[in-house]
N, C-alpha and C positions, 0 to 999 in steps of 0.2 A: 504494500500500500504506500502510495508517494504522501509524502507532508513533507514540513518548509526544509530551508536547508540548515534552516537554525536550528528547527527540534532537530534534526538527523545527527546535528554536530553536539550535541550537549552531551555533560559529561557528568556524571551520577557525584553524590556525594561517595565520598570513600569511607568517610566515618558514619553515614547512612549505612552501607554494606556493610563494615565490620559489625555495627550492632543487630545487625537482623541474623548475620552469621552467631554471632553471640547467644541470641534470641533463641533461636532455633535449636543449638545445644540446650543449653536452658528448659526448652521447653519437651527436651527428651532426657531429661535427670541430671545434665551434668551442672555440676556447682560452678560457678566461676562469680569471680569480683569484679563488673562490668564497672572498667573507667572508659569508657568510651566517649558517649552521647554528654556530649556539655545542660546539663537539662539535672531535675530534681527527681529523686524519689515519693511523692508525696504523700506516702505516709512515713518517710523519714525526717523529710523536710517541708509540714504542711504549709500552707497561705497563713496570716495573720488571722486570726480566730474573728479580730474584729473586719478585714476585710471582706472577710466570704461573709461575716451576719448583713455588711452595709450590699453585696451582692445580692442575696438572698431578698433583701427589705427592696431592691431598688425594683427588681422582678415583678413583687409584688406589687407596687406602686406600678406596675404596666409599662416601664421605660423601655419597649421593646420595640420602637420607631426606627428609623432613619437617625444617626447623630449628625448633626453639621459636620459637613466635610474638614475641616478643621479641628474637628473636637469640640466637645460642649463647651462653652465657655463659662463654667464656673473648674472643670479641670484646668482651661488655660490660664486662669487666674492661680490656679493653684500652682501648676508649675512656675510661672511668674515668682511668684514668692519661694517657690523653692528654689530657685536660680539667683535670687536675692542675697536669701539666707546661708544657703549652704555653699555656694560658690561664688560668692560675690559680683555676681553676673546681672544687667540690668537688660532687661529682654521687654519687650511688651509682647500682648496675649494676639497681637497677629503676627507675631515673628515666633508662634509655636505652631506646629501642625502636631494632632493627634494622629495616632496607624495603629491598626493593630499588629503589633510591636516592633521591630525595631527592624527585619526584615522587610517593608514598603518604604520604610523612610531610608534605605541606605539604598534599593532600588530606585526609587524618586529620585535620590538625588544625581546619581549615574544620568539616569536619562534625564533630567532637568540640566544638567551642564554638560554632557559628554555629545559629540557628533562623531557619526563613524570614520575612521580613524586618528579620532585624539588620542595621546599618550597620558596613562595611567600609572601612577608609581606608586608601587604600595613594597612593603617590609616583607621578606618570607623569614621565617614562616609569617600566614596571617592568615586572620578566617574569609574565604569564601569571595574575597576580592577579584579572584582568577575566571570566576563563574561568573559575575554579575559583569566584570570588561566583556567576557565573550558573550553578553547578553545584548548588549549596546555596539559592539563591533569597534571597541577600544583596541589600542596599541599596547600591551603590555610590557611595563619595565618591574620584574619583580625583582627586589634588591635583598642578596641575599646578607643575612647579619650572622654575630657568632657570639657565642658563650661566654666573652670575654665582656661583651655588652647585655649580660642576660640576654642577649637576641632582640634588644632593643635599635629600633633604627637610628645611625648618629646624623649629623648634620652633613660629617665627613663623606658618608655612605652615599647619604643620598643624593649631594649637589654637583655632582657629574650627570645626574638623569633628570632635573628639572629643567634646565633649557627648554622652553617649545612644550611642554609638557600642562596639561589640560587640570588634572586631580592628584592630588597626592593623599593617599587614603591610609590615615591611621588610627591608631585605637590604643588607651590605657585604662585599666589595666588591661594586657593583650591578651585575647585568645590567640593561639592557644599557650599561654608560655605564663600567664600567670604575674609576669614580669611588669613593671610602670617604667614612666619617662622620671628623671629628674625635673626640677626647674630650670638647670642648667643646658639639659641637653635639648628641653623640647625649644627653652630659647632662642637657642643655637637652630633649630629646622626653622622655627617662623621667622628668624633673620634672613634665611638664605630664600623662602618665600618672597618676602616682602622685597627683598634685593630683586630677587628674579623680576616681579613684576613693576619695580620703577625701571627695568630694561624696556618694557613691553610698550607698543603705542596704543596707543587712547582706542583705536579701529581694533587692537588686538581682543582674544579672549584673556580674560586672568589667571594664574592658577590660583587656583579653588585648593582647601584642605578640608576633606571632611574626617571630622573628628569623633571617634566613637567612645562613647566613654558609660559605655551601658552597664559598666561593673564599678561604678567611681565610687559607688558608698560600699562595695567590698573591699573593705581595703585594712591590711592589719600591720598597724603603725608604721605605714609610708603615707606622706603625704600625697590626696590626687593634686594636679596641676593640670591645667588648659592653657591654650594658647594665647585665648582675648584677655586670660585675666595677667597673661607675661606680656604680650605684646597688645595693649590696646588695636593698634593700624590692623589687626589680624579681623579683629569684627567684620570687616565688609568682604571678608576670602574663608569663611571657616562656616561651616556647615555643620552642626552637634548632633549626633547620634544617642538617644537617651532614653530612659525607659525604667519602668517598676519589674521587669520579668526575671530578672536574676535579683536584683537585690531583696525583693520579697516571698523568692521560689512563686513564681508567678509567672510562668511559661506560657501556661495554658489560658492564661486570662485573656492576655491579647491587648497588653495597655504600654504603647510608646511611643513617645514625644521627639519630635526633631525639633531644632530651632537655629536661627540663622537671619540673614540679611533678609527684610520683607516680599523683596521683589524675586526674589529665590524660591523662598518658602510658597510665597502666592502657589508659583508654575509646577510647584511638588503638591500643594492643595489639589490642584485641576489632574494633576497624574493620579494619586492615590484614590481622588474621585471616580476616575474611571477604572480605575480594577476595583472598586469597589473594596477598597482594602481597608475601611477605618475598622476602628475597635468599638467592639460592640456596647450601645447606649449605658446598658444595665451598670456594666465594668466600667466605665468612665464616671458615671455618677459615681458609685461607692469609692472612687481611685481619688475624684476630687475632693471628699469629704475625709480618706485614710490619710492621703498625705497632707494636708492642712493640720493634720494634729500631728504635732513634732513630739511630744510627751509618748505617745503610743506609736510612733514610726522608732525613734530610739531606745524604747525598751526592746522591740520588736530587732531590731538590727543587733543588739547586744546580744540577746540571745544565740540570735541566728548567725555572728559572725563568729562569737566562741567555738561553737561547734561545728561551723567550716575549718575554721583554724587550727583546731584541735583532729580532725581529719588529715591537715594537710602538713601539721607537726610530724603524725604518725609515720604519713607516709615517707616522708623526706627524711626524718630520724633512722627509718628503716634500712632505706637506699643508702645515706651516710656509714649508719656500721656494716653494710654488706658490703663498701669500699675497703674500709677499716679492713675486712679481713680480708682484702685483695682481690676481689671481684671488681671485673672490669664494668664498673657502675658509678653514675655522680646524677646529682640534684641540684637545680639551684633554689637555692631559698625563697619560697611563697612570702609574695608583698600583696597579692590582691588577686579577684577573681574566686573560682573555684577549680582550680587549675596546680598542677604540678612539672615542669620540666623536667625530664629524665632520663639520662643515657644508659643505654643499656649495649654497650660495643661488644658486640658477639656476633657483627656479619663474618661470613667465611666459618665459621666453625662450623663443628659437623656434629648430628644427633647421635643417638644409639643405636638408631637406625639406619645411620651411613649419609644421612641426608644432609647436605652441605646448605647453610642457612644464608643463601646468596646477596639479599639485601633488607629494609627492616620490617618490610612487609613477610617477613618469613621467620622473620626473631619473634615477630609478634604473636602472629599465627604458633609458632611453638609453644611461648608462654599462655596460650590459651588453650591446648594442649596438654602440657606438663604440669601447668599452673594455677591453670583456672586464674589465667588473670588476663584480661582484657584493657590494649591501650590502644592509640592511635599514636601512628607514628607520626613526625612530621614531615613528610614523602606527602601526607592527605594535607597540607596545611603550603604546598610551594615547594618545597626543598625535594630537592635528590632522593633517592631510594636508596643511596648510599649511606644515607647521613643516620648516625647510629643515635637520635633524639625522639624522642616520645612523647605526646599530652598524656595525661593522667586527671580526667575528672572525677572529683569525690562525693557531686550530689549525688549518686547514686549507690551509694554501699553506708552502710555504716561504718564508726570508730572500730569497732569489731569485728567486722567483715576486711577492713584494712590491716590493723592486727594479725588477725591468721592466716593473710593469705602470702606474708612475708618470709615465714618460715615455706610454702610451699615456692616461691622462685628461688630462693636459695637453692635448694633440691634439684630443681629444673637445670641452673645453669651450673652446676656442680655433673650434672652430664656431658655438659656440652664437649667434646674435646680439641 
């Protein structure tokens, strides 16, 4: 059957696949600790007890309309003041678009500034950048970074591929790496920004940064930083990616905010309008009422970030003394997210079964295997199949499901020869 040449060329999530592969043992007895899917277990990690009652109540009250393409506007009021408060950020309520979450607004924004063939630069690893250029019929410059920068992109890195270049697409804290920007470092990119475009003429397009920062209140004692609040001039080229879906295990709700230069925002309005992509009336009501109360959004976050962090201690604790005792293994230390980096260098060796583990998509595959433990490599995220680095998401397992499943890779790579 013929269809476009676009669907023919698209290219599957890779960390979709591993978790349905995951799934599917799972669902024929075997045990494993699924770090895969960046997403929550939620009955490990439920919604806020008072969000789903202001859900529930909003239902009932029949909020089940059409919302303004935009968002209602008592949530964009709300976000206002949370852009105020928490980020010292001064936005008005038609420089926010509501989406149902944060996947339409980083689509908008692609196709609100991208024409086919503009050049796109974004950090590898990174999430999902690679799909949305080949969505829009972008130029792709992925830049690759390294361990010595937690994989964070430098200014150094990147200002050889901004010339001429349309988007530059980043995100802290980052999927998948867990990692943030400094002040110092992200200063350093929105200088060579704003350099770039007093090169450019007035006829010219700008580069645009859009900034994702949908994990900024996950964050454990690293300070977040943005760009407009380092570089005021950065306001009129930065485009913010934001939303309640991770910081409230709130995936499935479907409530996220972009915001930006008005006349940007507008043309993302008229986009998300026609896919039809806003967040559904009910969840925006109860979202503008949840987060207007800071008293019950910070108890709520205290909880909830202890026992992220206390997950992501476990894990990285783990990976450290499995180095300790000479395993080719390293971690870098969790600052935000729900997310762990992790190397696991055992391409080339060979099983017990003589099977030679050629690149990391086959390390992984073992340790799911041997280990019952499930990661994504970062091969799924930009980088090489060579590169011996892994995501490790922990909404999905318990402290105790992380706990014992460390003694069993031990095991595993203790075969390897």
């Amino acid at each position: 059957m013929k269809v476009s040449v676009l669907a023919n060329s698209l290219i599957g999530s890779e960390i979709i696949k591993i978790g349905n592969e995951v799934n599917e043992m799972k669902r024929k007895g075997a045990t494993i600790a699924n770090l895969t899917i960046g997403d929550f277990d939620s009955n490990i990690y439920p919604i806020p007890t008072a969000l789903k009652a202001g859900i529930v109540e909003a239902y009932n009250q029949n909020q089940t309309n059409y919302p303004p393409a935009d968002g209602i506007l008592p949530l964009r009021d709300t976000v206002v003041q949370v852009l105020k408060e928490r980020y010292n950020l001064e936005y008005k309520n038609n420089e926010i678009l509501v989406a149902g979450g944060s996947r339409p607004l980083i689509y908008a924004t692609y196709l609100a500034l991208i024409d086919p063939g503009d050049t796109v630069v974004f950090p590898a690893p990174s999430w999902n950048n690679n799909h949305y250029s080949h969505l829009t019929s972008a130029n792709v410059i992925a830049v690759d970074t390294d361990a010595e920068h937690n994989f964070m992109p430098t200014a150094a890195q990147l200002k050889p591929h901004l010339k001429g270049a349309t988007l530059l697409a980043l995100c802290s804290p980052l999927n998948p790496t867990g990692t943030m920007f400094t002040a110092e470092s992200l200063a350093e990119i929105c200088d060579a920004v704003l350099e770039e475009n007093k090169s450019r003429g007035a006829d010219e397009k700008p580069l645009y940064m859009m900034y994702d920062q949908i994990y900024s209140l996950l964050t454990f004692g690293v300070e977040h930083v943005n760009p407009v609040s380092l570089r005021p001039e950065m306001r009129d080229y930065t485009v913010f990616v934001d939303g309640s879906s991770k910081c409230l295990a709130a995936t499935g709700v479907r409530v996220g905010w972009g915001f930006g230069p008005a006349a940007i925002i507008d043309k993302m309005k008229a986009l998300v309008g026609h896919m039809g992509a806003w967040s559904p009336k009910a969840e925006q009501v109860a979202m503008s009422k949840y987060f207007a109360d800071n008293a019950e959004l910070d108890s709520f976050l205290t909880s909830f970030k202890a026992k992220i962090q206390d997950s992501l201690s476990a894990l990285y604790e783990g990976f450290q003394s499995l180095k300790a005792e000479g395993f080719a293994v390293d971690a870098v230390e969790p600052m935000g997210a729900i997310y762990l980096t992790i190397k696991i260098d055992y391409i080339g060796k060979t099983t017990p079964e003589g099977q030679v583990l050629k690149d990391s998509a086959d390390v992984n595959f073992y340790l799911i295997k041997e280990a019952g433990v499930a990661l994504v490599p970062f091969s799924a995220f930009g980088n090489e199949d060579s590169m011996p680095w892994f995501r490790a998401s922990v909404g999905a397992c318990t402290l105790q499901d992380i706990i014992d499943m460390m003694p069993r890779i031990k095991v595993a790579l203790e075969k390897l020869k």
